[in-house]
Structure formats: structure tokens, C-alpha cells
C-alpha positions in Angstrom: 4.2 -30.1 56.0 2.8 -33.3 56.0 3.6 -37.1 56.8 2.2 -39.7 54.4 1.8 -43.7 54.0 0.3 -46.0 51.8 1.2 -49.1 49.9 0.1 -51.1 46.4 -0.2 -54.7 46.8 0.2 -56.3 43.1 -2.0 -59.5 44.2 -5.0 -56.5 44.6 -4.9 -57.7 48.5 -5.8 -55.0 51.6 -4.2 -54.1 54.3 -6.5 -54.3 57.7 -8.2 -51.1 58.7 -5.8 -51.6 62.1 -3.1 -51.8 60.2 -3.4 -48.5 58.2 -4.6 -46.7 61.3 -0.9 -48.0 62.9 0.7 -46.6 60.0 -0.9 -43.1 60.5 -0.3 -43.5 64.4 3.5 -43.8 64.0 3.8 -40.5 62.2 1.2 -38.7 63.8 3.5 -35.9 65.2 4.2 -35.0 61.7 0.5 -34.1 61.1 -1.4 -33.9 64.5 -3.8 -31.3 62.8 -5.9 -33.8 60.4 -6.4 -37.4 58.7 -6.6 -38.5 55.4 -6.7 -41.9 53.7 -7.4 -43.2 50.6 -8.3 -47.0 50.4 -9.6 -49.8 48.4 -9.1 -53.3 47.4 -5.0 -53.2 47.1 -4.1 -49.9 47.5 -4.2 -47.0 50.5 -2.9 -43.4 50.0 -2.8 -41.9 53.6 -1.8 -38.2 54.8 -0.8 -37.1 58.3 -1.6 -33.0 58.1 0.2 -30.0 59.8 -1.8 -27.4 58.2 0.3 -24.1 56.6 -1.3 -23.7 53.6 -5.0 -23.0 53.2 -5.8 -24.3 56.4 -9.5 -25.0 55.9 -9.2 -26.0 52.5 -6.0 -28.1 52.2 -7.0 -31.6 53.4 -5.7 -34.1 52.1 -5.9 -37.1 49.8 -7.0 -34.3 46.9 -9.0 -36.7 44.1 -10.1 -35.4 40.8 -13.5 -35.0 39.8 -13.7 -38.4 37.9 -12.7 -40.3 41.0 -9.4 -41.6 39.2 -6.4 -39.7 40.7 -5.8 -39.1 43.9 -2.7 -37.3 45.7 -1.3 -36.7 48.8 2.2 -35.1 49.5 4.5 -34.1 52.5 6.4 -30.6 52.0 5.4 -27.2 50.7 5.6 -26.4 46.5 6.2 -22.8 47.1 5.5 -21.5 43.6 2.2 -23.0 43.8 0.5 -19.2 43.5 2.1 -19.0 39.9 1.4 -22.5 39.0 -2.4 -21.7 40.0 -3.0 -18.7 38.8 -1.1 -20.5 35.1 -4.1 -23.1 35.7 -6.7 -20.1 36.1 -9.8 -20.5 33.5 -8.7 -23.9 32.2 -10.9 -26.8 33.1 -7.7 -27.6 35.6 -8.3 -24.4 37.1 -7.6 -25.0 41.1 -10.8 -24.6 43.7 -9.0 -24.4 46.5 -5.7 -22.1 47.6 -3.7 -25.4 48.5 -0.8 -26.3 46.7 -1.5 -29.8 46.8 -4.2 -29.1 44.7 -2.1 -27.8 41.9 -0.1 -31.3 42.4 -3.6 -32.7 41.2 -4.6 -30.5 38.4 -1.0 -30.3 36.9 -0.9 -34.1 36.9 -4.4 -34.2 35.2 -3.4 -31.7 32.3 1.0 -32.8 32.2 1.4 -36.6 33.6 4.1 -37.1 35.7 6.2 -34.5 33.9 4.7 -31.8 35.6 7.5 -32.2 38.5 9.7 -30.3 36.1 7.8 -27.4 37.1 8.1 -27.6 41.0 9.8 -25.3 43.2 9.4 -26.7 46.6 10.2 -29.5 48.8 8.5 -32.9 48.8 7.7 -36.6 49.4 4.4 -37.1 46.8 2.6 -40.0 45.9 0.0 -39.9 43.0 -2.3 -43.1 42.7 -3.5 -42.7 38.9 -6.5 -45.5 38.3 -6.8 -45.5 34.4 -3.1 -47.2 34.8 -3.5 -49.2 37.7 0.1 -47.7 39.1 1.4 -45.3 42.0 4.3 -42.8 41.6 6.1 -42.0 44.4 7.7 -38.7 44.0 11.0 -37.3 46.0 12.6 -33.4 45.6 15.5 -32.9 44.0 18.1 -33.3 47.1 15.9 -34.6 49.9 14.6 -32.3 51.9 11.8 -34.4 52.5 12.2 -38.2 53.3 10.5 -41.0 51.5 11.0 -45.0 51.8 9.4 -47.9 50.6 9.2 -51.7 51.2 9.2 -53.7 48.3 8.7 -57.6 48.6 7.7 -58.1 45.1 4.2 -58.8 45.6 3.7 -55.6 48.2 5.2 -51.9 48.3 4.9 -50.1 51.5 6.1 -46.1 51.7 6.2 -43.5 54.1 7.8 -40.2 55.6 9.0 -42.2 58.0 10.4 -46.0 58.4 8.4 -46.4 61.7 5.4 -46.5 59.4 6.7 -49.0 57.4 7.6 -51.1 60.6 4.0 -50.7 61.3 2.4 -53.1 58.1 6.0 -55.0 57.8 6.7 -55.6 61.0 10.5 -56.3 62.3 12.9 -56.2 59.6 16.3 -57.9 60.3 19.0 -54.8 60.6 21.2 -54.4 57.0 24.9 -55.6 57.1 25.9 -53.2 54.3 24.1 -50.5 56.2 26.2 -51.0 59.7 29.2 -51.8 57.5 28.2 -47.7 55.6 27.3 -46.3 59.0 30.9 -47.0 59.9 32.0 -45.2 57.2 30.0 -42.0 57.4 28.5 -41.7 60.9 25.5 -41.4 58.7 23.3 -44.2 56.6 24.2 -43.2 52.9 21.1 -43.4 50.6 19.8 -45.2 49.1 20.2 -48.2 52.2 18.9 -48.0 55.7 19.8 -49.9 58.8 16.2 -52.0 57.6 16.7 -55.1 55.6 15.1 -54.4 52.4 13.9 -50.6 53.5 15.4 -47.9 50.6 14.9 -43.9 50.4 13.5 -43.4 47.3 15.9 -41.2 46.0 16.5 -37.6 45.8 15.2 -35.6 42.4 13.9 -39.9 41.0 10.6 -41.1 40.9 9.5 -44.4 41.4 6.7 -45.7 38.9 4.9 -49.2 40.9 2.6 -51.1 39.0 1.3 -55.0 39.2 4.4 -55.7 36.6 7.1 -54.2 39.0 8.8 -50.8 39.9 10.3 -48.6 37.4 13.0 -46.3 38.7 13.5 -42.5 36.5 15.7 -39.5 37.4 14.3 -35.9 36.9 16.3 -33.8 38.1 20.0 -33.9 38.4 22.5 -31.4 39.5 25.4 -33.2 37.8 24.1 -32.1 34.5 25.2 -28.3 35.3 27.7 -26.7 33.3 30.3 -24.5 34.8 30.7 -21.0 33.5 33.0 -18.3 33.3 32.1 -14.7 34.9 33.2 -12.2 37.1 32.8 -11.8 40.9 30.2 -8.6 40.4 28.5 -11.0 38.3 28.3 -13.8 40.6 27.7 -11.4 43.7 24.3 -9.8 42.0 23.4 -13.6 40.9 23.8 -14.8 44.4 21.9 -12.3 45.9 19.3 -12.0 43.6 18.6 -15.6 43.6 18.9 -16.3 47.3 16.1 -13.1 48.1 13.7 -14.4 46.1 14.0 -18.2 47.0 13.4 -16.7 50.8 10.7 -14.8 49.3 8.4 -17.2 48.2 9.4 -19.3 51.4 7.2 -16.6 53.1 4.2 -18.0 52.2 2.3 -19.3 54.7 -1.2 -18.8 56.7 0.1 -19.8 60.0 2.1 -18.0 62.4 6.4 -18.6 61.4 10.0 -17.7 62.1 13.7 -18.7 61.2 16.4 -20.5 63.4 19.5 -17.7 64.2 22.4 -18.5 65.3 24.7 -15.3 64.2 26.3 -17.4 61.5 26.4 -16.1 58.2 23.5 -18.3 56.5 20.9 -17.8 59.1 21.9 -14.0 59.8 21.3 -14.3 55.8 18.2 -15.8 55.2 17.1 -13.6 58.6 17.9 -10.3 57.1 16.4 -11.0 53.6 13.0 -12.5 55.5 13.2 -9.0 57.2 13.0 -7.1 53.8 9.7 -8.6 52.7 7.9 -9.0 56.2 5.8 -5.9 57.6 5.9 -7.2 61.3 9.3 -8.4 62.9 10.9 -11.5 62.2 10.5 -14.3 65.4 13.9 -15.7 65.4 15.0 -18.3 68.0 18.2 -19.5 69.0 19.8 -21.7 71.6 22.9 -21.0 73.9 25.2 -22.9 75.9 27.1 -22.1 79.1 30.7 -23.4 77.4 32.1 -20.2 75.7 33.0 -22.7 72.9 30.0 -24.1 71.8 27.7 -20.8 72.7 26.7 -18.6 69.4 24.0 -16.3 71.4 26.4 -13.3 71.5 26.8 -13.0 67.7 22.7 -14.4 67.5 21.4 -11.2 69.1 24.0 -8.9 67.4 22.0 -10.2 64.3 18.5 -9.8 66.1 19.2 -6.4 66.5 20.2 -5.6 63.1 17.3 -7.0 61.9 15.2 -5.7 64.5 13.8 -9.6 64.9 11.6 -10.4 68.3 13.6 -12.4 69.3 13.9 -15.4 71.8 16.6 -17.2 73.2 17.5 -20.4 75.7 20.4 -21.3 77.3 20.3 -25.3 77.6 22.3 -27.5 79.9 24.6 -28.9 77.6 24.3 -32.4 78.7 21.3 -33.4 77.1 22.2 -37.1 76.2 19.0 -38.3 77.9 17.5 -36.7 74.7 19.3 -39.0 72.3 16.9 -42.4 72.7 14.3 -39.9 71.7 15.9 -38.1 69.0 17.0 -41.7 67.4 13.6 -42.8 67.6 12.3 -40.2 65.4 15.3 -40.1 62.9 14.8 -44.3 62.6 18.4 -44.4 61.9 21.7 -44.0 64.3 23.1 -40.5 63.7 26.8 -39.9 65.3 26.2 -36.1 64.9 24.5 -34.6 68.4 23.7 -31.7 67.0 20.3 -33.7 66.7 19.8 -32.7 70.5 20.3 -28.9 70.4 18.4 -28.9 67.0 15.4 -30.9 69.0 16.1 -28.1 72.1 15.2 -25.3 69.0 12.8 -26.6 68.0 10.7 -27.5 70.5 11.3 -23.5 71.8 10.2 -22.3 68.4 7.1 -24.8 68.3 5.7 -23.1 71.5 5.2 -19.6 69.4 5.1 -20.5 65.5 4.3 -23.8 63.4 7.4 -22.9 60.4 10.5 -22.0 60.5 13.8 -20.7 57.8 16.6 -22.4 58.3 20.4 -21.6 56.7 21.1 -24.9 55.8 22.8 -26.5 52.6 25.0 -23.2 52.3 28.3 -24.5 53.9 27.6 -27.7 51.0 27.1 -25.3 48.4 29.5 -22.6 49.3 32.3 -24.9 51.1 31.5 -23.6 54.5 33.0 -26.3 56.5 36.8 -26.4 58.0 37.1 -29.5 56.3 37.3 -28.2 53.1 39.9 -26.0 54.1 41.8 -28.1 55.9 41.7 -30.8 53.0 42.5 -28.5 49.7 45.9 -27.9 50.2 48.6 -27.2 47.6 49.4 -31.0 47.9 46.0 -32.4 46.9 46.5 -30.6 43.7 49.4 -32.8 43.2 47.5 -35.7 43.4 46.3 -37.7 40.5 42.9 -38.5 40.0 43.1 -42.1 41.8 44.8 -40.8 44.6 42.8 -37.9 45.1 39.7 -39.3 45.3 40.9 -42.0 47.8 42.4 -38.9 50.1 38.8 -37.5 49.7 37.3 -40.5 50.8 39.5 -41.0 54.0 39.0 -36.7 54.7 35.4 -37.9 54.9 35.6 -41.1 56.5 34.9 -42.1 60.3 36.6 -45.3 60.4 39.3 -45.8 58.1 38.3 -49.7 56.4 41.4 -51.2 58.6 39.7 -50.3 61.6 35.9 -51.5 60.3 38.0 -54.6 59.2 38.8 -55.3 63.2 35.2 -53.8 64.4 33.3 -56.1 62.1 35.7 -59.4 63.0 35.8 -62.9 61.2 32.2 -63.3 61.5 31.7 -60.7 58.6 33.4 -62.0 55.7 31.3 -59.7 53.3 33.0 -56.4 52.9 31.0 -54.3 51.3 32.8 -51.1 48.9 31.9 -48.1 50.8 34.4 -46.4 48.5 32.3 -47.4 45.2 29.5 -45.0 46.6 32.0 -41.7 46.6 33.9 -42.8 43.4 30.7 -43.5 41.7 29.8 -40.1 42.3 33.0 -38.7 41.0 32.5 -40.5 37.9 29.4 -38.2 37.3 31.1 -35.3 37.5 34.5 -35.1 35.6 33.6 -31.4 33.6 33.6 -29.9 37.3 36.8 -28.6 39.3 37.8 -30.5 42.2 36.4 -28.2 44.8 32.8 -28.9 43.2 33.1 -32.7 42.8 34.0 -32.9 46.7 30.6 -30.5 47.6 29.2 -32.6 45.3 29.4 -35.8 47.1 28.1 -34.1 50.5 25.2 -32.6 48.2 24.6 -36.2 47.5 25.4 -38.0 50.5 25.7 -36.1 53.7 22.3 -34.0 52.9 20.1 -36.4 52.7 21.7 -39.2 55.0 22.4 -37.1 57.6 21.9 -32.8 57.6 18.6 -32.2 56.4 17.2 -35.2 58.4 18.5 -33.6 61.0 15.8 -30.4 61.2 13.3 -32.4 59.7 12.9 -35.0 62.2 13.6 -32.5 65.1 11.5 -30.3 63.4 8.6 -32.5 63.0 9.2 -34.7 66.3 7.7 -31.1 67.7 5.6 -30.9 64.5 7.3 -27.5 63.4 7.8 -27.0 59.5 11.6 -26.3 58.3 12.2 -24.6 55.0 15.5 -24.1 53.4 16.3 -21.4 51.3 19.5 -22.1 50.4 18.6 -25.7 48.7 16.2 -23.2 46.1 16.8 -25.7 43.0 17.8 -21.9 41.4 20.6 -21.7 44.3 22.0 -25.2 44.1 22.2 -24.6 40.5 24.0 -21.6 40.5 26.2 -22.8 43.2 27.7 -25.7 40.1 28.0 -23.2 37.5 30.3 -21.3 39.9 33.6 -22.2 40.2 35.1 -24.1 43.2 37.7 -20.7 44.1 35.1 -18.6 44.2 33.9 -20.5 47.0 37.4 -21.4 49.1 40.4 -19.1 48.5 43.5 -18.6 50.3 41.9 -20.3 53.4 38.2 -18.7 53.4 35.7 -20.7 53.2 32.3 -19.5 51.7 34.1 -16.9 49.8 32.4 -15.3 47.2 28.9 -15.7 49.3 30.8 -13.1 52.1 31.3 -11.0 49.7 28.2 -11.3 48.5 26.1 -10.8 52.0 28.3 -8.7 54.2 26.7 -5.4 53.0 23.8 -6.7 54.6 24.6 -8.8 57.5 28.3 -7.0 58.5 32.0 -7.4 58.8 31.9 -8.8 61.8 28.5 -11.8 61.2 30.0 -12.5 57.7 33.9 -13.3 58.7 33.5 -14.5 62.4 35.2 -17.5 63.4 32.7 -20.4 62.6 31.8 -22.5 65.2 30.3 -25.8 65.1 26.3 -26.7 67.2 26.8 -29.3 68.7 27.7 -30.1 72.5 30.7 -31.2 74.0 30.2 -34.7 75.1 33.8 -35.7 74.4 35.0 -34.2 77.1 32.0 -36.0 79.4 33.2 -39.5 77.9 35.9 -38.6 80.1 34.7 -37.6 83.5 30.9 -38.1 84.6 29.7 -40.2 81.5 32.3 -42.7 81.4 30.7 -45.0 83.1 27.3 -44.6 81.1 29.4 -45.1 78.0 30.9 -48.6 79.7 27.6 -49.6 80.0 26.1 -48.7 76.7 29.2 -50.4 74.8 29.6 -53.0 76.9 29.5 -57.1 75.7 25.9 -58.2 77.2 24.3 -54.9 75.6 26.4 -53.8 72.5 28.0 -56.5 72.0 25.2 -59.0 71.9 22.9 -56.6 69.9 25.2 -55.7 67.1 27.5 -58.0 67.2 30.6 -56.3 66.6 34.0 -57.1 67.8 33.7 -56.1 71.5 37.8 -56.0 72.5 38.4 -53.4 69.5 35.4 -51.7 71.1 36.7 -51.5 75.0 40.0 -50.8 73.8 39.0 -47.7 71.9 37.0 -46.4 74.6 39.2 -47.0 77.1 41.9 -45.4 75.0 39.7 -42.0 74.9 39.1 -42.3 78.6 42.4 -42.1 79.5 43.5 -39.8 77.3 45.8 -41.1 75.1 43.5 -40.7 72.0 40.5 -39.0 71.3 37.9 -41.5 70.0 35.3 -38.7 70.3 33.6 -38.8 67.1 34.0 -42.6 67.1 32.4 -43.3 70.4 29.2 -41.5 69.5 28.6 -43.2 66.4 29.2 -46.3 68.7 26.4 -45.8 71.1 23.9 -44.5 68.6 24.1 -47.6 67.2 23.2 -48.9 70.6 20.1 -46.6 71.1 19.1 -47.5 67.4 19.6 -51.0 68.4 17.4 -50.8 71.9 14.7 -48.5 69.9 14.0 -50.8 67.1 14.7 -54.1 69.1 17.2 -55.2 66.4 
């Protein structure tokens, strides 16, 4: 796990020595073990290291004996031990254990099409001389971030947009990025709140050269065919799949452990880690003193099936003085707080090991969330295509586009389709049942705009490594051949995948009530942080920063404060705009 940086500049100009050691500064908590860069006349490669893998022998930029490719990545390729030991007694045979190395040396013997052959997570960029042109590489759904700047005449990319910020300076925030926000509570790839900042996108790879930027998928889930086959079938699938992608997550030469909260992904991924480990698992969870919120009961039932050493910490559950912070480090507004608790976790797990397993991506692939349920009822299949992918859209949406009409007021007379971005998707699956095409568009969206930023910029603001399991390329693919009732029938979510597990993880972990991490801050709108929320949304700060319509504003908060609504969800997306707003002095 790694941060990295760099830029091309087609006019074969530098950027100062200052400004690349800025660059590296802003993402130093992603790497605080070692420094890397690669520079000359118009282009820099740099790395930020947490070491995992080969410790000693892993540094980074990794540059080929003839001086004219050189690589640097961010992520883990966890099949790298096969991939080498394929190299073995070729003249690409590796020299080092460090999987970035086999990034090198499978470039050298495959071009860029060696990607096909990655199981792992990553952000990569590959500066190849004899073309004069940089690839900038992303995993197929995002686990690892990646953004770039791209003026025409300069491209700047890195983990993080703070690095960016760095060479660029200010960028102007995105109109079609607040009006988005609104939408999802989340920034949808490919924009960002940053004026002329994009992800580069999940399973794509950018090719930059003096002429321009070429853009090429390879890797895409839509492409999956469904088939036809019974549960047993499924059920030995799943599980064979899902212990070896935790398998080869194992590999590591640092001390590690996996998030628990006694839900059934993480008691999952807990009890197959248990299988292949000879010394207990370190598992690590977080508690809370409201009954509704607090999962440490059914966590420690699941530590002690597992026999994990395990450690837990119960948190005051206002921790909203956390949220500048955590916005800072996600470069983004984020309506979910489930950032704060996930910072809380991780910073607990960073005091005793550098990686952890995580259970996410299984409610996206296995329709885990109540949403789901509550949405796919016999009268959505009723619906026609038009009308059910508009229902979808509103099921997902924060503010309907009546309300972001009032927010955004006159000034705005640009409305931009946050709708074309969901039916867009749909358009790219019409061979997959309904069930499917909906996870697919949180596969798409939500995971990389909003849930798997969410432990890797925790994660790494405490410079812990997260690996996921459950996003196995092998998993998500299995997860689309399978049909959307074996995931949610007759009002059980994650159907087929309890089934599946509850052998190992019991009864009682595999059909508990699910419960949602998060804190309860609604309630605190109401009472002690009503005031703070006043002040955070009112005209001389909110208003004046971002510009939107400050009476709709007061009236919904005032609306939630007495009671005669509850604007939770709304109100928070509200002020993390502000904090974004305050951080980034847009």
C-alpha cells in the first residue's frame, strides 16, 4: 500500500524540485515508511511507501535494466508469487520478492496487456521511454483511487487530489459535481468537486503522450453472462471462490488483522483467514453505548468462534469534531459518517498491525442492504422498463431534482442529468435480471464514489492497509453469473451467500438483524448540536461559500429541528459540503 504522484508535461517542461517534494508531502501518511521519485526533463514518477511486501527489497520507482521503464504503483497484486515464479528463468525472471517488480518485468515481456493477468488492487503508473508516453493504470472497481489533471499541455495524477492541489494549485469547485453530490451524497466518478480534476476510472487505463490522452477499458463486469445452476452448485462456487481470494490476501511480511463487526461478511472473511493462519487472527472492532448502533455483542460471539485475539473500543458516539479531518483526507464531502467510526477502527487497529481484511463489497454483490428489499416489491415488477429505472433512480436518490431545483436557485440555470449517469448504466446491462442491473449501478457508482473510499482514506489517514476479499475479480464475477433471487428472496437479503456461510459462521451471525455503522447524529441535530448545525449552514458561512439557496436551506433544518420532518440524511450531506468548502478554501 502505497501513495503515488507524478505528471507528463507535453512541452518536455519540469516541475520545481519544491513542487514535487509538496506533492509527496500531501500524501505522506499513505507511505511514511520510504520515498521514491523518478524525474527528468518533463516527467516525474513519485511513490509514497507503506512497506508489506518485501520490506527491504520493495522500494519503489522499480526501473528496468536498460534505464527505459520505470514503475511505481499503490495497492497490493496478490497473485504476484505465481506471476513470479511463471517469470522464473526467463530473462524477466524477478530479483526481488516485491510484487511491483513483477508489474516491471510483465510489462517488459506483455506491454500494457499484462493487466489482464492481475489479481490485486491498484493505482499504477508505467513511464515507458522508447514511446515517450505514461499509462496510468486503475483496478477493476476502484479499490484504489487515481486522479489526474489534464490542461492539455500538462497531466498531473495522484492517490490523492491534495497532491494534485499541490502542482495545480486552487481549482474552482465543479458545478456538475455539487449539482451530483446532491443526488448521491457521494461524488459519482468520473467528476470531483475540482474543476477539471477526474478519477481515472475503474478496470480503464489512460495512455498520455505529447499527442494527447487515449482512454481504454480492460476489464468490465458488464460483459458477464448469467447462467443457470443449482443452489449446491452456487453454494460450493461461493465458497470456494471466496477462501481462496482471502487466501492469497494473507500475504504479507508485516504484522495484520481484519475489521469484525459480527456481521455476516466480516465474521466471513474472519473465519476463512482463521483456516489458513497458524497463530490467531487480531480482529478489531468498535462499540457504541446506543444499543442501536452497538455490534460488539454479536463481534465477540464471532471472536470466540474463531478463537481471534481480539480487541475492542467503545467510542463516544459524538465524534463530529472528527469530520473536518476525515473530509480532509477523503478530498471530497461524504454525507455517510460512517467515515468517523471507520477512522475510530482504524486508528485502534494501526496501533498493533499495518493491514487489515475487511467484508466489504458483499452487501453490493449479494444485495445486502434493506434498500434492496424495501425497493423489489411485487409492484416494481409491474413497471416497465422507463418507469422502472426512474423508481430506481429516486430509491437511490438524496434529493429528489424538484428539491436540487429550489437548493441550486435561479443563479444555476445549467441542470445537469444526474439521471443519464444511472440510465447509462442500465443501458449496459439489458441481458441481466433486474435485481443485477440495480447492484450493478452501486458496483459502479457507490463503490468507488463513496464505500471503498471510505476504508481507504481512513485506512491510510492512519497509514493501515485495507484489503477486500469480497471485490476478488473471481467473486464479483461470479456474483453476475448468478441470478438476482438467489441473492434477495422472499424478503432476505444476501440469500444464497447465508446459505452458503452459516455452516461456518452460525444461525445466529448469518441471519441477525443487520444493523447499519454509523452514529446517530440525527437525533443530536435535534438537541445539543442544533446550534452547531445553525452555524455551519448558516448565510455568512454556507451560504456565501457554496452559494446555494439559503431559505430552502434554513427551512429544512429548521423543519428537522422541530420535528416535523426528518432531514437527517439531508442535513449531513449539507454540512459536509461546508467542511469540504472550509478545507479546500473553495
Amino acid at each position: 500500500m502505497c501513495g503515488i504522484f507524478g505528471y507528463f508535461d507535453r512541452q518536455g517542461r519540469g516541475l520545481s524540485e519544491r513542487t514535487l517534494a509538496a506533492m509527496a508531502s500531501a500524501i505522506r501518511h499513505r507511505g511514511p515508511d520510504e520515498q521514491g521519485v523518478f524525474a527528468e526533463p518533463g516527467i516525474a514518477l513519485g511513490n509514497q511507501r507503506l512497506s508489506i511486501i518485501d520490506v527491504d527489497g520493495g522500494s519503489q520507482p522499480f526501473v528496468s535494466d536498460d534505464g527505459n521503464i520505470v514503475v511505481v504503483q499503490n495497492g497490493e497484486i496478490f497473485n504476484h508469487v505465481e506471476l513470479a515464479a511463471e517469470l522464473k528463468g526467463s530473462r524477466f525472471a524477478c530479483r526481488t520478492h516485491s510484487d511491483t517488480e513483477v508489474l516491471l518485468r510483465l510489462y517488459e515481456r506483455d506491454g500494457i496487456d499484462f493487466v489482464q493477468r492481475l489479481n490485486g488492487m491498484f493505482a499504477i503508473a508505467i513511464f515507458d521511454r522508447r514511446t515517450q508516453s505514461v499509462y496510468l493504470i486503475r483496478d477493476r472497481i476502484g479499490v484504489k483511487p487515481l486522479y489526474i489533471f489534464d490542461d492539455g499541455d500538462r497531466a498531473v495524477f495522484a492517490s490523492e487530489i491534495k497532491a494534485i492541489l499541490a502542482a495545480t494549485g486552487s481549482l474552482q469547485m465543479d458545478e456538475e459535481a455539487l449539482h451530483h453530490f446532491l443526488t448521491y451524497n457521494y461524488v459519482p466518478r468520473p467528476f470531483t468537486m475540482f474543476s477539471g480534476v477526474r478519477h481515472v476510472l475503474p478496470g480503464h487505463w489512460l495512455k498520455i503522450d505529447r499527442t494527447g490522452t487515449q482512454l481504454r477499458r480492460w476489464w468490465d463486469l458488464a460483459s458477464v453472462e448469467p447462467v443457470d445452476q443449482s443452489e449446491a452448485a452456487w453454494i460450493e462456487e461461493i465458497n470456494a471462490t471466496l477462501e481462496d481470494a482471502v487466501r492469497i490476501r494473507l500475504r504479507a511480511d508485516v504484522p495484520f488483522g481484519a475489521f469484525l463487526s459480527g456481521g455476516v461478511d466480516s465474521s466471513t472473511v474472519v473465519g476463512l483467514m482463521s483456516r489458513h493462519m497458524a497463530s490467531p487472527v487480531k480482529t478489531f472492532s468498535i462499540g457504541f453505548d446506543d444499543p442501536r448502533y452497538d455490534e460488539t455483542a454479536f463481534a465477540q460471539e464471532a471472536a470466540d468462534m474463531f478463537g481471534t485475539e481480539h480487541s475492542s473500543q467503545r467510542v463516544s458516539p459524538n465524534m463530529l469534531d472528527l469530520w473536518p479531518m476525515a473530509t480532509y483526507h477523503c478530498d471530497q464531502p461524504h454525507g455517510d459518517v460512517s467515515f468517523l467510526p471507520t477512522f475510530k477502527v482504524s486508528e485502534m487497529a494501526a496501533k498493533h498491525v499495518k493491514m487489515v481484511l475487511t467484508g466489504d463489497g458483499g452487501d453490493e454483490l449479494f444485495a445486502g442492504y434493506d434498500k434492496y428489499k424495501d425497493f423489489f416489491t411485487p409492484a416494481v415488477d409491474e413497471l416497465d422498463e422507463a418507469a422502472f429505472r426512474t423508481a430506481y433512480y429516486r430509491n437511490i436518490s438524496l434529493f429528489q431534482d424538484e428539491q436540487k431545483a429550489r437548493l441550486l436557485g435561479n443563479a444555476r440555470t445549467q441542470r445537469p442529468n444526474s439521471f443519464a449517469l444511472v440510465s447509462e448504466l442500465f443501458d449496459r446491462v439489458p441481458h441481466w435480471d433486474r435485481i443485477n442491473r440495480a447492484l450493478y449501478i452501486d458496483m459502479e457508482l457507490l463503490l468507488s464514489g463513496n464505500n471503498l473510499v471510505k476504508p481507504d482514506r481512513m485506512g491510510m489517514a492512519v497509514s493501515l492497509e485495507a484489503r477486500t476479499p469480497f471485490l476478488d475479480y473471481r467473486m464479483m464475477e461470479l456474483a453476475f453469473r448468478m441470478p438476482g433471487n438467489m441473492k434477495l428472496r422472499d424478503g432476505v437479503t444476501k440469500y444464497i451467500l447465508k446459505k452458503a456461510v452459516s455452516p461456518m459462521i452460525g444461525q445466529n451471525l448469518a441471519y441477525r438483524k443487520k444493523q447499519m455503522f454509523t452514529v446517530p447524529v440525527g437525533g443530536w441535530f435535534r438537541s445539543e448540536l442544533r446550534e452547531y448545525c445553525r452555524q455551519m449552514l448558516g448565510e455568512q458561512s454556507f451560504g456565501r461559500r457554496t452559494g446555494l439557496f439559503t431559505d430552502e436551506v434554513s427551512a429544512l433544518l429548521e423543519n428537522h429541528i422541530q420535528g416535523s420532518q426528518n432531514n437527517t440524511r439531508e442535513i449531513r450531506a449539507l454540512i459536509a459540503i461546508e467542511h469540504w468548502a472550509k478545507a479546500f478554501s473553495a
